[in-house]
MIGURO-95800 format. One record per residue (C-alpha): residue in three letters; z, x negated, y; residue number from 1. Coordinates in steps of 0.2 Angstrom, whole numbers, plus 5000, padded with zeros to 4 digits. Example, Ala and Ser with C-alpha at 12.3 -4.5 7.8 and 13.67 -1.06 7.14 Angstrom:
% residues 2
R     r     c3     c1     c2     k
R   ALA   5039   4938   4978     1
R   SER   5036   4932   4995     2
END
This chain:
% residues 255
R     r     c3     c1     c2     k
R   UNK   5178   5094   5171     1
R   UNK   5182   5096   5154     2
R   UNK   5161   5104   5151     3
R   UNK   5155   5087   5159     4
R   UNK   5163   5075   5149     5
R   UNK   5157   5087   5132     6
R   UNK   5140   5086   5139     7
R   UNK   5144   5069   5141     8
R   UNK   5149   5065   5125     9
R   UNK   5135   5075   5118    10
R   UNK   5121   5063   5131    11
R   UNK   5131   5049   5122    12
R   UNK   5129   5054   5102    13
R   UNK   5111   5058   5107    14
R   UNK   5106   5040   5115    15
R   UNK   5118   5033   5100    16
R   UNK   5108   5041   5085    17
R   UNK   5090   5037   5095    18
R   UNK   5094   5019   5097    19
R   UNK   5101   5019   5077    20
R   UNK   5084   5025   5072    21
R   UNK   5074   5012   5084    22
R   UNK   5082   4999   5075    23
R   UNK   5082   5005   5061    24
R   UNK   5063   5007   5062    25
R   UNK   5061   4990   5071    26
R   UNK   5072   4982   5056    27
R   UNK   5060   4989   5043    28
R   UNK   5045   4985   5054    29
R   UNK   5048   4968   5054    30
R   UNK   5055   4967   5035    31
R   UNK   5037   4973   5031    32
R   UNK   5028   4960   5040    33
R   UNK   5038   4945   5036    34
R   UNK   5036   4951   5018    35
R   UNK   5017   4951   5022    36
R   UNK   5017   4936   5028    37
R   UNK   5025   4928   5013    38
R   UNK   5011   4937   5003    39
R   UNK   4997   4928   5015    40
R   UNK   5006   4912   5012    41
R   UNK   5006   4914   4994    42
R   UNK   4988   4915   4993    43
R   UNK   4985   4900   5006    44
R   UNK   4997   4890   4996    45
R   UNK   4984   4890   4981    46
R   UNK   4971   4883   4992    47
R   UNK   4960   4899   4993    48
R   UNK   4957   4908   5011    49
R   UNK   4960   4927   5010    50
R   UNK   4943   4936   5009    51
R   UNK   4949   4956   5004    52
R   UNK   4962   4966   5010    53
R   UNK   4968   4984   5000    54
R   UNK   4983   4994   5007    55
R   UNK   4986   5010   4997    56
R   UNK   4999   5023   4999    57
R   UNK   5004   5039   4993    58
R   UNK   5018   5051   4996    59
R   UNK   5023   5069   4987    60
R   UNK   5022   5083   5000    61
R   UNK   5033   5095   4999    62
R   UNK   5032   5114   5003    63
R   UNK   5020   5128   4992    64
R   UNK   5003   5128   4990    65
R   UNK   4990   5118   4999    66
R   UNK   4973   5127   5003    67
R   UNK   4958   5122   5006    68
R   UNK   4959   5124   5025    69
R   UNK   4978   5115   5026    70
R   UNK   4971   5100   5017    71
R   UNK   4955   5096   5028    72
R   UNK   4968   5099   5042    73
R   UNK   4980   5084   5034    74
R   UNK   4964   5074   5029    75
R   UNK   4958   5075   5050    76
R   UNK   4976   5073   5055    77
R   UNK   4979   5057   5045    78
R   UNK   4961   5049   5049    79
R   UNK   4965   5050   5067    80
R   UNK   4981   5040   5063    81
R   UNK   4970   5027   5056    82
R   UNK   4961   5027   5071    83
R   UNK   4946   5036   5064    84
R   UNK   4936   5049   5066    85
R   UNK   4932   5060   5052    86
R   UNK   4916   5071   5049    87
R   UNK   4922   5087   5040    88
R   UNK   4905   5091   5033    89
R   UNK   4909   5077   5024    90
R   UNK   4926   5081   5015    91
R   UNK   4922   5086   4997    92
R   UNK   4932   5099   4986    93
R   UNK   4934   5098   4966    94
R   UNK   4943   5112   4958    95
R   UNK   4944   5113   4938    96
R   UNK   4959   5126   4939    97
R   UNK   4972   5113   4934    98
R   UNK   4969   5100   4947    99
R   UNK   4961   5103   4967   100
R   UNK   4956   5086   4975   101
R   UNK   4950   5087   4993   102
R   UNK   4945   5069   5000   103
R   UNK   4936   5058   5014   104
R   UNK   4928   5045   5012   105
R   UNK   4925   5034   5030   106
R   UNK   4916   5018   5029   107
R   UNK   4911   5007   5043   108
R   UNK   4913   4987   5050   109
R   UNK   4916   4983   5030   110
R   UNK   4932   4993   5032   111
R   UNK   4932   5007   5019   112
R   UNK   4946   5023   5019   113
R   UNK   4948   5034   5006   114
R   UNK   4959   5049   5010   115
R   UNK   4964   5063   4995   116
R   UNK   4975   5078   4995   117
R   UNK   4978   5080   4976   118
R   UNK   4986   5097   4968   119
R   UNK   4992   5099   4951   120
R   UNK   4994   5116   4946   121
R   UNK   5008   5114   4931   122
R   UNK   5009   5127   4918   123
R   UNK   5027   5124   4917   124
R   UNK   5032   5127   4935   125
R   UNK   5030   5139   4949   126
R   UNK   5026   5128   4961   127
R   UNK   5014   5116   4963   128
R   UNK   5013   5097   4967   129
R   UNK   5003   5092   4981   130
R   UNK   5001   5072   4984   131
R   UNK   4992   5064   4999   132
R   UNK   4985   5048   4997   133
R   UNK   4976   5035   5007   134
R   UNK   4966   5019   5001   135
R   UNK   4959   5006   5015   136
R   UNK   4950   4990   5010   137
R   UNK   4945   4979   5024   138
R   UNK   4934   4965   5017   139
R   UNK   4931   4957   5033   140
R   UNK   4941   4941   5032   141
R   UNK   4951   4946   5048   142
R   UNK   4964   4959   5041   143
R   UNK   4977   4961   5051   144
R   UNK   4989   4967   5034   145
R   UNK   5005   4974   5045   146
R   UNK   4994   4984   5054   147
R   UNK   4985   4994   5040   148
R   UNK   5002   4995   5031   149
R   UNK   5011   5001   5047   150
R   UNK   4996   5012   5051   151
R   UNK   4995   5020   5032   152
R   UNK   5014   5020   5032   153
R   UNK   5015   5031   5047   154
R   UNK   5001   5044   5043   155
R   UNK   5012   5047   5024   156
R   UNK   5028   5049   5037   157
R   UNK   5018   5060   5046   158
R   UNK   5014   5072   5032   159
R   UNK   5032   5073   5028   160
R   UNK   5030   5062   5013   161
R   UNK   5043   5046   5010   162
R   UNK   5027   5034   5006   163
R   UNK   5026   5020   4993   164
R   UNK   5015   5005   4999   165
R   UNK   5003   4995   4988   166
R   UNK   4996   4979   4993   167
R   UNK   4983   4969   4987   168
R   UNK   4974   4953   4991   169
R   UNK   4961   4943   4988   170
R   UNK   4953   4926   4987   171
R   UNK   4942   4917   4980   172
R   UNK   4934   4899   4976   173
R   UNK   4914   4896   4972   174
R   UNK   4911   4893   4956   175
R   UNK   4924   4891   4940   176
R   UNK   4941   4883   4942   177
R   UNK   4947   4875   4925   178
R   UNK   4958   4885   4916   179
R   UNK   4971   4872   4915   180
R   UNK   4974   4873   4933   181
R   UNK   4975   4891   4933   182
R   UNK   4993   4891   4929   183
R   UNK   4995   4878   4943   184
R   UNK   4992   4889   4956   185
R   UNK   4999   4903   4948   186
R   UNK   5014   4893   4948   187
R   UNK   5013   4887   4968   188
R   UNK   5011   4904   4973   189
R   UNK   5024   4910   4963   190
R   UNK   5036   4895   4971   191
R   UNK   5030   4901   4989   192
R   UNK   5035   4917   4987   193
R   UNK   5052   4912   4977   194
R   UNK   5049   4923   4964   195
R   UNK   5055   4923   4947   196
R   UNK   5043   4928   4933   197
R   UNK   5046   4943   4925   198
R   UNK   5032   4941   4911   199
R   UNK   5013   4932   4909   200
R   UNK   4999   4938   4901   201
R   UNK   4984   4928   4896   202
R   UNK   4967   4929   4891   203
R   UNK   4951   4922   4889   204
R   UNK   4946   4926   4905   205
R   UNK   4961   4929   4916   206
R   UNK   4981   4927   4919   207
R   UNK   4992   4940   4926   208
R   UNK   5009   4932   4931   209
R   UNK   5022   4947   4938   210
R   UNK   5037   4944   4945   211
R   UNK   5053   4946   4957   212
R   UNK   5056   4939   4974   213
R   UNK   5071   4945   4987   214
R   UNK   5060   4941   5000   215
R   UNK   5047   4957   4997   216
R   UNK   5058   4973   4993   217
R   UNK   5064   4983   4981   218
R   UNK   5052   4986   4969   219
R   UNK   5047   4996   4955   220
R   UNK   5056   4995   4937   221
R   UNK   5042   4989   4923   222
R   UNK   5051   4994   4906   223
R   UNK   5068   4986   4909   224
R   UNK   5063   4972   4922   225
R   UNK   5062   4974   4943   226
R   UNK   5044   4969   4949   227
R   UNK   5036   4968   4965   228
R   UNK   5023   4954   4965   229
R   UNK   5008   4951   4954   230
R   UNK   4996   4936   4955   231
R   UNK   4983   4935   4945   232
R   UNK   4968   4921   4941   233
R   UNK   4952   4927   4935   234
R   UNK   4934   4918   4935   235
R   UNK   4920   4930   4935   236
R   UNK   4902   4924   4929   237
R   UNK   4895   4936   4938   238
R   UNK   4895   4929   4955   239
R   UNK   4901   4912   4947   240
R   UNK   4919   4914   4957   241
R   UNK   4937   4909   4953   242
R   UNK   4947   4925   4960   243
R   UNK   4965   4923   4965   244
R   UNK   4971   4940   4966   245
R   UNK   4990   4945   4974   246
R   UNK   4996   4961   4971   247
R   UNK   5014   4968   4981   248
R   UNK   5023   4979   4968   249
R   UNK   5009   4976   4957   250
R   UNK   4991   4973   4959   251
R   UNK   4984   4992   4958   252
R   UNK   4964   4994   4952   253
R   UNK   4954   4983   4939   254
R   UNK   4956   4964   4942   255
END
């Protein structure tokens, strides 16, 4: 009698930590995509309809050295969790000595995914550091933004890697939006999100507003100040647009 009711006991615990980890999983999912939301709304707010999407993500690996065969193995690997299917005549090597990079580079439908395995070979230690890294941008005007996010997420976790997210999008307006109302919708998006500005920067041709909002995570530490939205306002000759750009800690690449 006594062995049944260990084993159980033991059933019990088992069921007990599964269901703490589904919801635990479930609760995360959904903070991700209420958070996403909020973005979505922040750029709707400003009367632009969201045109790009970017969701990047990167994660330290740990164990020893990664060759050439393990990486295009974690490159296939991670492409099929995006739902792709990778071509690995096309994976490209560059090796200086100090620094490897294999990567993949899948374009198709106006969605474009970059995936990297980065080694750096320090001087100063025995072993190396081995990131993996994966860039999507969906420029289709239909992105669904949880998805990617939860689809990146999942092929960091994967790898064995605790991932950080990065989330970009953008909008624009024809032609060029006077400055003076740049600030305005900088301000309404700001307002959406229920953010409070962390710092401004202006110039001739842009504004970047960063900020901090409860509503959209923890963050990351900018010298001495927690930040994890950026919006930006640029007008570009070029094309003759007024791009709105909101960024999720930050806004990563050239704006």
């Amino acid at each position: 009698m006594g062995s049944v009711m260990l084993k159980r006991w033991i059933a019990m615990i088992v069921v007990a930590i599964a269901a703490s980890a589904l919801i635990f999983h479930e609760t995360a999912a959904l903070k991700s995509s209420a958070a996403t939301d909020l973005l979505s709304s922040a750029m709707v707010s400003t009367g632009v309809d969201l045109r790009e999407v970017s969701v990047r993500g990167w994660c330290r690996l740990a164990g020893s050295k990664s060759n050439e065969a393990d990486a295009i193995e974690l490159i296939t690997s991670t492409a099929q969790i995006l739902g792709k299917k990778l071509d690995c005549s096309k994976i490209e090597k560059h090796d200086n000595g100090l620094m490897s990079i294999t990567k993949a580079e899948l374009k198709e439908d106006q969605v474009y995914i970059a995936i990297f395995v980065e080694q750096f070979n320090r001087p100063d230690t025995l072993e190396p550091e081995v990131y993996l890294a994966v860039s999507v941008e969906d420029v289709t005007g239909k992105a669904t933004i949880s998805d990617w996010q939860a689809n990146v997420r999942e092929s960091l976790i994967q790898a064995g890697g605790n991932p950080e997210i990065n989330t970009c999008l953008v909008g624009w307006l024809d032609g060029k939006l006077e400055k003076n109302n740049w600030m305005k919708k900088l301000s309404i998006a700001l307002g959406t999100l229920r953010a409070k500005e962390t710092e401004k920067l202006i110039e001739s041709d842009f504004i970047s507003v960063t900020g901090y909002s409860p509503f959209l995570g923890e963050g990351i530490k900018v010298g001495d100040k927690l930040v994890n939205v950026n919006i930006a306002v640029r007008y570009s000759s070029y094309d003759d647009r007024t791009y709105v750009i909101v960024g999720s800690p930050v806004i990563a690449g050239e704006y």
